[in-house]
N, C-alpha and C positions, 0 to 999 in steps of 0.2 A: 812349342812342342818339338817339330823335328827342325831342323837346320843342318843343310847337303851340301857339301863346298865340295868342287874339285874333285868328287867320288867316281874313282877309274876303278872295275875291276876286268883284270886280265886274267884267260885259262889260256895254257896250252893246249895245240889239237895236233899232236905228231910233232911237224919240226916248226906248224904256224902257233902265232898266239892271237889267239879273238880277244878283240876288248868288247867284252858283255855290255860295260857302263863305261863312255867313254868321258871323261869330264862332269860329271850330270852337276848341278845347282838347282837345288829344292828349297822349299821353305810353306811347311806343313803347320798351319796355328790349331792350337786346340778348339776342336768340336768342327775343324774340317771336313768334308767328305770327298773324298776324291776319289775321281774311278781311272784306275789305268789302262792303256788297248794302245795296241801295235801288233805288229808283224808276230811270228810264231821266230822264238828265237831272237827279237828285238829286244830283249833285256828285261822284259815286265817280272815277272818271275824273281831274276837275279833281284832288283830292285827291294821287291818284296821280301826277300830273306835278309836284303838290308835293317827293312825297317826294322822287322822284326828280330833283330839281333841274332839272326840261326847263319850268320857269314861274316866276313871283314870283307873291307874295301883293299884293294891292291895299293890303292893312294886315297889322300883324300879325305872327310871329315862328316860323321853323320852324328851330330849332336843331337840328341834327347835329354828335352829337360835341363840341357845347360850341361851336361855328359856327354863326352866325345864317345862314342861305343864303339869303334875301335882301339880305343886305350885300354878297355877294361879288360881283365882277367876274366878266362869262360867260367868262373864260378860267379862273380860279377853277372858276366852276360845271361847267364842262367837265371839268376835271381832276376833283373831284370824283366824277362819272359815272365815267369811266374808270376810277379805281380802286376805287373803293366799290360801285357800284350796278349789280349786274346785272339787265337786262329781258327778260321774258317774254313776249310778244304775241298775240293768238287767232290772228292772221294769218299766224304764222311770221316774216313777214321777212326769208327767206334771200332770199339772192341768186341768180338759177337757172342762172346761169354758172359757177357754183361748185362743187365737189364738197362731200360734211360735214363734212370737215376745212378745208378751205379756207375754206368760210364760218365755223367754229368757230372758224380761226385770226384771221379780223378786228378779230375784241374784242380780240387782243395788240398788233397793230400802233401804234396810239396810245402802247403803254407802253414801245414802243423795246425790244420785246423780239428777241432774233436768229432769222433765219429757221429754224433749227434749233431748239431751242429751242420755237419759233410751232408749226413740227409737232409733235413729243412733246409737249407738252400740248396739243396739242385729239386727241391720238391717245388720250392716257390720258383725256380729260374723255368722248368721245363711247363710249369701251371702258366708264365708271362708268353710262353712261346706257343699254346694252345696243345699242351701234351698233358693239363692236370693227367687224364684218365687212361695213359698209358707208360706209368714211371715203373710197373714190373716186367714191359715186351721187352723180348729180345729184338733185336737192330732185323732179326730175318723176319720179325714179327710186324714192321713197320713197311708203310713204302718208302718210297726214294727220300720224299717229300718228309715226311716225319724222322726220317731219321738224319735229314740233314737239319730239323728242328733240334734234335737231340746236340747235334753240335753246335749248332747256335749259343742253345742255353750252356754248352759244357763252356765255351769260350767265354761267356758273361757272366759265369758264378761267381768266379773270383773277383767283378765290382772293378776290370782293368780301365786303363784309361784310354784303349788303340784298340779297334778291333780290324785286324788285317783279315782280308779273303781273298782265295786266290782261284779265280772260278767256280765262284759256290753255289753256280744255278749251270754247269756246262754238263750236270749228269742227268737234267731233269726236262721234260716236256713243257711249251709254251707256257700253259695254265700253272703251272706246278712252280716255272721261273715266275711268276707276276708276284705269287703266293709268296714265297720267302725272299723276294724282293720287299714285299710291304712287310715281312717280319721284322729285317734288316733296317730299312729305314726309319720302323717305329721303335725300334731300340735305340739307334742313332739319337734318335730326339728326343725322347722319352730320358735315356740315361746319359745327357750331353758327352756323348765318345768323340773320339774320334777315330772315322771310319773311311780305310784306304780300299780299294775293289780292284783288284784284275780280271779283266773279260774281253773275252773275243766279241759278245755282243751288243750290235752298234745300237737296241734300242736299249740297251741299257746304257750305257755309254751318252747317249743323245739329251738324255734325262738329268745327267750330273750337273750338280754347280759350276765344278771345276772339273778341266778333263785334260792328265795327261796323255801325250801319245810318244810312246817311246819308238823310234828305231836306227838302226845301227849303233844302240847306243848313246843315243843322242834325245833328251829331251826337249818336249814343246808344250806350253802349256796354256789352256784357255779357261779363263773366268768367265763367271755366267753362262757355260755352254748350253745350259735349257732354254728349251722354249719355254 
């Protein structure tokens, strides 16, 4: 699936330059799940917009699929996105003019899918995430918790093969993180993804298979990390 050689990325900050990703080697197989955590500012973030094709590496090599994705042209890297790489966000992201269908149907439009068609699956995607009976509320109409369902199923209509999140339980109370923690996991196995996680939280984190921990740039990586 994914394979990271050598992936440096450098920003300038005034007259310093930070290396966000200092060297990293990865090697991500299909139907992994990995969860990321480190320091604030330790690269997780940067990392994640690797995977997900939304950055280049300053040096370096992040192969998907046998595709260096730094080679590709951003109409390339675009198309990519669209069909491959569903995203998850702390912030939801929906649209508030929207109903959860309507915003769920968004992720199809790019793939030239028919407006029929657009509806019945985000109707079946939001019914998998336990939203059958709220596909006409508005995003102001739901709580936290439902309306980061709604993202869920937007990111999983289009049937991708990666579903990246990058804090997608850091806007929600205890209860409410357990809840779409077990959404998450049952789509992972349920539709064999493969599913990357950044989170500041260490009982999420304690649960993973695999668990990177990034800082200064610097990756470490443990197998079997659950009890």
């Amino acid at each position: 699936m994914y394979e990271l050689r050598n992936v440096t990325k450098l920003y300038s900050r005034g007259k310093d330059v930070v290396r966000a990703l200092d060297g990293i080697d990865l090697t991500i197989a299909d139907g992994d799940r990995l969860v990321i955590q480190g320091p604030t500012g330790g690269g997780k973030s940067t990392l994640l917009q690797m995977l997900g094709a939304l950055d280049r590496p300053s040096a370096g090599e992040i192969v998907f699929d046998g595709t260096d994705l730094a080679k590709l042209s951003e109409a390339r890297l675009t198309k990519v996105r669209s069909e491959n790489i569903g995203f998850v966000f702390q912030s939801f992201n929906l649209i508030p003019t929207l109903n959860a269908q309507e915003n769920v149907e968004t992720a199809l439009v790019p793939l030239g899918i028919k407006a029929k068609d657009r509806r019945e699956r985000a109707a079946e995607a939001l019914k998998s995430v336990g939203l059958g009976e709220r596909l006409g509320h508005l995003p102001s109409e739901m709580s936290g918790g439902q309306q980061q369902r709604v993202a869920i199923a937007r990111a999983l209509v289009k049937q991708p093969k990666v579903l990246l999140a990058d804090e997608p339980t850091g806007n929600l109370d205890e209860g409410m993180r357990d809840e779409i923690m077990d959404v998450l996991d049952r789509m992972w196995k349920e539709l064999g993804l493969t599913f990357i996680m950044v989170t500041h939280d260490s009982a999420i984190a304690k649960k993973a298979p695999r668990l990177a921990t990034i800082r200064k740039g610097k990756i470490t990586v443990k197998e079997n990390a659950a009890k």
